[in-house]
N, C-alpha and C positions, 0 to 999 in steps of 0.2 A: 640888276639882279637882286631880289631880295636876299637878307642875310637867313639864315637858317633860326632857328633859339635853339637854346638850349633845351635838352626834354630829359626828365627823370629817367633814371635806368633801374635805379633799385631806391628801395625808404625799408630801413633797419632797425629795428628795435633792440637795447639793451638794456637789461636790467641791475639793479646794485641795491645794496641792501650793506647797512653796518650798525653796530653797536653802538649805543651811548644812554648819559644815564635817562628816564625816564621823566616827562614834564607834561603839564595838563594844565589847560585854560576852563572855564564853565563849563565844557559841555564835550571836550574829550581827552584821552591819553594817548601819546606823544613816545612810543618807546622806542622805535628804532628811526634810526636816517634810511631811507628811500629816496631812489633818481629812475626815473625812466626817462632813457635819451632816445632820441631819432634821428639818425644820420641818415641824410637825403643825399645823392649825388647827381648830378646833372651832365650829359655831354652833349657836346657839339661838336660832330667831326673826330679830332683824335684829343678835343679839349676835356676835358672831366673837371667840376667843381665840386668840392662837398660841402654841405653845410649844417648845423646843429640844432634840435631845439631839445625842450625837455620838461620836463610835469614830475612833483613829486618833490622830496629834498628835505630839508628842516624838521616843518611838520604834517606828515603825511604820515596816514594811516591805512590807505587804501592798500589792496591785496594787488602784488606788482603783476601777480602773470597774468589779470584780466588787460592789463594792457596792450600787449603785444598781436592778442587778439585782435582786438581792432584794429591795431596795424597793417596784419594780414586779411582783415574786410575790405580796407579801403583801397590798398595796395592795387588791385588792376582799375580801379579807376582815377589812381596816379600815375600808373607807368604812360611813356609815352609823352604827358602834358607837358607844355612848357612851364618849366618851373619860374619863371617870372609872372606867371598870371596867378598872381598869391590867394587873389581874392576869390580864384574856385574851389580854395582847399576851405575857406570859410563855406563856404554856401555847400558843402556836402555834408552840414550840419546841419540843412535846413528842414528834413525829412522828418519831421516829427512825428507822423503817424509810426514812423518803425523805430527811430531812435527816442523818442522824448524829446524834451527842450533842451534838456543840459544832462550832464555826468558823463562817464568813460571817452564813450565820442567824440564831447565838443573839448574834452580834455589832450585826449589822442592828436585829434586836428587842429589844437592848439599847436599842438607840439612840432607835427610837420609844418604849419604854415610858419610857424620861427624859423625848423631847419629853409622852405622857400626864400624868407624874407634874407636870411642870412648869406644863403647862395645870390640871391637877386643881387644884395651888396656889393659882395666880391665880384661881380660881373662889371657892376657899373662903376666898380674903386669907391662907392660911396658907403659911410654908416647907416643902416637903418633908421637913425634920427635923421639924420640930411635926408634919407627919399620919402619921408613921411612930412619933410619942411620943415621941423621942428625950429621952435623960435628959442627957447634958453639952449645957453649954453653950459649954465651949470644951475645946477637945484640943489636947495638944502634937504637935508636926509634926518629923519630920524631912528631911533635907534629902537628893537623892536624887543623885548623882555619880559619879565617881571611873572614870569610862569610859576605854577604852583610846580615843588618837586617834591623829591623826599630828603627830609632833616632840613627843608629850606625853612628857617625861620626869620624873624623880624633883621634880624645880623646881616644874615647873608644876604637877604633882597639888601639893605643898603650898600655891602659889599658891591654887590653886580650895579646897582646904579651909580654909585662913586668909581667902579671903574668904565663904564659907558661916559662919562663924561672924560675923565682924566687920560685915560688910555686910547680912548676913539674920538674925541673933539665933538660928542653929542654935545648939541645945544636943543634937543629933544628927546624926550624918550616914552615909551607907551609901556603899560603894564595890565595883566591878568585881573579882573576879577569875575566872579560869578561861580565860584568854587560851590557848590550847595554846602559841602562839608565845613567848609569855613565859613559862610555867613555874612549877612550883611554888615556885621558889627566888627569882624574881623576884618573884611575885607576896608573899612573905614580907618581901621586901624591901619593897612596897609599902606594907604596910600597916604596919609599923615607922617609913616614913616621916612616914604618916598619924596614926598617933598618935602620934606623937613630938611632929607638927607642931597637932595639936588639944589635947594636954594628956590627964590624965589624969579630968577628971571631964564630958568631952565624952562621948555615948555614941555607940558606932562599930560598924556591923554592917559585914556583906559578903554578896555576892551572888552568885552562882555563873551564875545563868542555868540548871541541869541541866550542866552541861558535866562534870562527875565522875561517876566510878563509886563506889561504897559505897567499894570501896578505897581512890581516890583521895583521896577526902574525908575519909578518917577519917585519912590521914595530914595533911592539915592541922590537924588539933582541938589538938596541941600546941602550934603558932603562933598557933593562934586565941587559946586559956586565958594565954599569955601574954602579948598584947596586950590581954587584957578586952576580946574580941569580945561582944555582948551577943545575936547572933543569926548564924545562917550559911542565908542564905537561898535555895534552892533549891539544895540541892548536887549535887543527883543528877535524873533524869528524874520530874518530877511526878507520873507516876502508876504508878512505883514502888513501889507498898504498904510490901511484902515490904521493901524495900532502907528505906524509913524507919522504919519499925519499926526495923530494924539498928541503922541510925545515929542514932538520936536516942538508944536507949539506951548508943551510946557516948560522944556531945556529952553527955550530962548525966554523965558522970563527970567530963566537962570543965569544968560551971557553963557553958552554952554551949546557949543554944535552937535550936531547929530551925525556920523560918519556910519557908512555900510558900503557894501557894494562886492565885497570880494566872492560870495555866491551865486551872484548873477552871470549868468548863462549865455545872457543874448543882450542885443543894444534893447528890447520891448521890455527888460525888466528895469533897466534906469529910468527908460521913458515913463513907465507906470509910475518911478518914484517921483519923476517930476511934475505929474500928474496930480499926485497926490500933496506936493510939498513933503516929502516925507523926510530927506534929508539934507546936508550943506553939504557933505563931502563924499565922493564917493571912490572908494576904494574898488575900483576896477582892476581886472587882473586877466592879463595876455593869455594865461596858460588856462584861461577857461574859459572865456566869451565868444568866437576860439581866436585867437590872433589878434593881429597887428591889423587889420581891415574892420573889425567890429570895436574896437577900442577905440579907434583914433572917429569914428564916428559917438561913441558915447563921450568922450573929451569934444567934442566940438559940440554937442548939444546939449552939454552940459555949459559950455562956454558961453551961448546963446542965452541959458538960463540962469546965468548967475551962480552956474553952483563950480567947485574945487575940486580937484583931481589929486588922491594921495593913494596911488595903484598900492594893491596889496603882496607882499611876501617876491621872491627872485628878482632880486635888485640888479643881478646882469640884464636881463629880459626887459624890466618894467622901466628901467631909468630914461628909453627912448624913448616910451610914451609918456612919462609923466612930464618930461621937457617936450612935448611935442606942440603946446599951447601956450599963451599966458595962465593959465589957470590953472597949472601943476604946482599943485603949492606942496609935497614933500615927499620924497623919495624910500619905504620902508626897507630899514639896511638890520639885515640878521648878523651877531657876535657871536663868537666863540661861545658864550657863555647859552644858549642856544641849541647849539650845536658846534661843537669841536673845530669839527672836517670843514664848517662849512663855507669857513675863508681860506680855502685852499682846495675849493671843490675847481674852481675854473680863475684861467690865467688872463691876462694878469690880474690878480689880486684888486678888488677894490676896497680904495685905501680913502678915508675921509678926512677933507683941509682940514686946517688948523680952524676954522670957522664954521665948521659941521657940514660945510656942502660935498659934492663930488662934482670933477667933471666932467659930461657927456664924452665917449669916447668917438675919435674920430676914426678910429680903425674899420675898414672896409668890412659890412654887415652887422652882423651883433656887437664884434670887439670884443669876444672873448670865445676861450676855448675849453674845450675840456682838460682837466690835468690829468692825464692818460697813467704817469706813473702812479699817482695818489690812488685810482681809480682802481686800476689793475687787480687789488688785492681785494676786491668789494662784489668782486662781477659774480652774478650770478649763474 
């Protein structure tokens, strides 16, 4: 006698929303903290499991109650399914003539295939790193920062990077620039600060956000080469082809990588990058490609290609893919300094060694949960 599965009963949406102060990268502003979660339940018989995923947090800008919508789109075409067949909640992103390639959607079924992969977990006692095969067991992490605020001046960016090392064990950290308001000459001064104030064997990328043109950007690569930038992360507009192709073969005259990826929608827009040579590192992100089934295919064909895996932003969600390869080379971990809440948004706490790594959790599914009481006071 076959066993039964498990099959979805309900997929939930909550929203949350809080305060904090106000922070902008090149190309937008950062004013409140937003979570949109999805709690999925599954039964079998008189069993029930639930599981979690979620979209949103740090830095998001997007209007929360378009989400829930989609929620309730997709909803009768999850009820029912077995929730271990994770990979049909990707493929109902693939309707592009009515959804597009990416936004809301492939964000939305990001979020329930987390809550699937999570439930899948607890079913089988294993972590979502262990059912994707994942080969590290721990990955170095760096620390993500360096945002324009208000009254942040030249002080307080070395502030927050002196305390991202001494208080969090970064042994990397990334920083903002691309501010139009602040300038190329400013922003050089920046980062002179920055590594002045880190030392020389801290490793220190930058971020653009897309805010440059190929022009723009290739006049930074001499400031770059002379700071020991070790990456320049989205310089130009993501889907760009043409223009990284340019520029990446001008950063590498530089010793100077090229990183993107956190915009991409689908496994066809890495592919295109690889296509192109367009970049070294790609900043893929679960909570928008959508899941854990399109991911762990861009980490493998990117693996084949010679290029690095340093997933973008929710370091609960991205640390099983970014360990899921050899070719995970850094885990991005969000600080207080940040966002407040946001080490203490889901339990347990992740806490970085004395040597800036973290280690992959073994807890059955994601291995983390929401902090219900922190939350409580947020719900919308």
């Amino acid at each position: 006698m076959s066993i039964q599965p498990f099959k979805i009963i309900t997929v939930e949406s909550q929203c949350y929303e809080w305060d904090k102060p106000p922070i902008w990268n090149g190309m937008h502003v950062y004013d409140k903290g937003r979570l949109h979660l999805v709690k999925v339940t599954a039964k079998r018989g008189t069993e029930e499991v639930v599981g979690y995923g979620f979209n949103g947090g740090t830095a998001a800008t997007r209007p929360l109650s378009i989400f829930p919508k989609f929620v309730d789109l997709f909803r009768p075409a999850l009820i029912g399914h077995d929730v271990t067949d994770t990979a049909y909640v990707s493929r109902l992103a693939e309707n592009y003539k009515i959804y597009g390639p990416g936004g809301y959607h492939t964000q939305v079924l990001a979020a329930i295939n987390q809550a699937c992969w999570d439930i899948r977990g607890k079913i089988e006692g294993e972590s979502v790193h262990a059912l994707l095969g994942g080969t590290q067991r721990r990955i170095r992490t760096y620390i993500a920062g360096g945002y324009y605020g208000r009254d942040k001046g030249f002080d307080e960016l070395r502030e927050e990077m002196a305390r991202n090392i001494n208080e969090f064990n970064a042994t990397a950290v990334k920083m903002k620039i691309g501010d139009p308001d602040a300038g190329l000459e400013t922003d050089i001064k920046r980062i002179e600060v920055v590594r002045e104030t880190v030392g020389p064997d801290i490793t220190l990328m930058v971020d653009a956000n897309c805010a440059f043109s190929v022009e723009k950007a290739s006049e930074c690569l001499p400031a770059l080469q002379a700071n020991d930038i070790f990456w320049f992360e989205e310089p130009i507009h993501s889907h760009d082809y043409r223009g990284h192709k340019v520029l990446r073969a001008m950063a590498r005259d530089y010793g100077i990588q090229i990183a993107t990826g956190e915009n991409g929608y689908g496994a066809h827009y890495f592919q295109t990058l690889i296509d192109y040579e367009g970049a070294d590192v790609f900043n893929l992100d679960v909570a928008i490609l959508p899941g854990y089934e399109p991911a762990l295919q861009v980490v493998e064909e990117a693996l084949k290609a010679d290029k690095l895996i340093a997933p973008h932003g929710a370091q609960e969600l991205q640390i099983h893919i970014a360990a899921s390869r050899d070719n995970g080379l850094m885990l991005e971990y969000y600080p207080p300094a940040v966002d407040p809440l946001r080490g203490e948004m889901f339990l347990p706490p992740m806490v970085l060694e004395s040597d800036g790594h973290v280690t992959v959790p073994t807890r059955p599914g994601i291995g983390f949960v929401p902090n219900w009481e922190l939350l409580k006071y947020y719900r919308m």
